[in-house]
N, C-alpha and C positions, 0 to 999 in steps of 0.2 A: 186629381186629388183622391187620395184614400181616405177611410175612417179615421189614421192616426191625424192625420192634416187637417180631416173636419175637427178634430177633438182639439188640436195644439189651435185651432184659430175661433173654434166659439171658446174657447176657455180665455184667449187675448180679448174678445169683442165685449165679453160679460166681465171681463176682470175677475173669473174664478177660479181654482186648480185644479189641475189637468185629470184630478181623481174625480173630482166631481162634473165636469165637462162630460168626460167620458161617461158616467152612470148617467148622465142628460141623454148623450148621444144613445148607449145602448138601450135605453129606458124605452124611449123615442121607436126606436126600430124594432123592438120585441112589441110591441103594441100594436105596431101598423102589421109587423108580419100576424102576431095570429086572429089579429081584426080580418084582415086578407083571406085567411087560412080557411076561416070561421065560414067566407061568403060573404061578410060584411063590404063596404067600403068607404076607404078612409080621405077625406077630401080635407086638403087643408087650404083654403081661400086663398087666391092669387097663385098658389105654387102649383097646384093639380087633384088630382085623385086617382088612389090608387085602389084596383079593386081585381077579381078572380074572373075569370074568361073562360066559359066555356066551349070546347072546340068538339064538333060535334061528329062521332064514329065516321070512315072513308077507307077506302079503297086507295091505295095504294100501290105504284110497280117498282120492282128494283131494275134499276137503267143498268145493269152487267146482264142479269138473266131473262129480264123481261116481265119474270112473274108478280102476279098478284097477289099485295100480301093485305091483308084486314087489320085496320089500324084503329083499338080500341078512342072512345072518346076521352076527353084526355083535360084537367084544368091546367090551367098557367096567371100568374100573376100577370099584371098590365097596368099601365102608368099613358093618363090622359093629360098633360102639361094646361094650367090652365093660362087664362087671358094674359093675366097679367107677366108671367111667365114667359110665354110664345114674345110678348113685347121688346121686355126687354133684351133678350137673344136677339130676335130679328132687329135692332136698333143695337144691338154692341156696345151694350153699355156696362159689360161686365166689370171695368175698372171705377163706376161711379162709386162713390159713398153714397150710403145712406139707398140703396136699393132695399128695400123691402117686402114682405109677403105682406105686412100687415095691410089695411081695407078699414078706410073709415066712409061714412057715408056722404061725403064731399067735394074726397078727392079719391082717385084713381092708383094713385102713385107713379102715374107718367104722364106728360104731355102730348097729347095726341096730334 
């Protein structure tokens, strides 16, 4: 699935148009990216969180010459899948309806 596929299928799921789907979707992503960016990190319940990693200066060899090169410290984004997430993957239930991120305090949103 790309972005136009996320955009063409939450715009069928909300019953919205495809211009306003897409300003949802880019909205959505410009937010998490400079939340990210920022240091911050953005958790959204049952789906995961996403936040900045830092990877901390190393030593280095190139496997052609052998030598040792110094490899400054370096961030990268990262994506933690959360609970509810990992479930429903591991159980295959990507064809169900009504799979949801949403989390009320009752129920779970899977049957365990």
């Amino acid at each position: 699935m790309n972005k136009a596929d996320l955009v063409a299928q939450l715009a069928e799921k909300l019953d919205i148009n495809h211009a306003d789907a897409a300003a949802a979707v880019e909205g959505t992503l410009d937010i998490v990216v400079r939340s990210v960016a920022q240091g911050k990190s953005v958790t959204i319940m049952g789906f995961g969180t996403l936040e900045s990693r830092e990877r901390a200066p190393r030593t280095a060899r190139n496997p052609h010459t052998g030598e040792t090169i110094e490899v400054p410290a370096t961030r990268s984004p990262a994506f933690r899948p959360g609970n509810y997430f990992r479930a429903v993957v591991k159980e295959g239930r990507a064809d169900d309806e009504g799979i949801s991120v949403r989390r009320s305090s009752s129920h779970t949103g899977f049957d365990a």
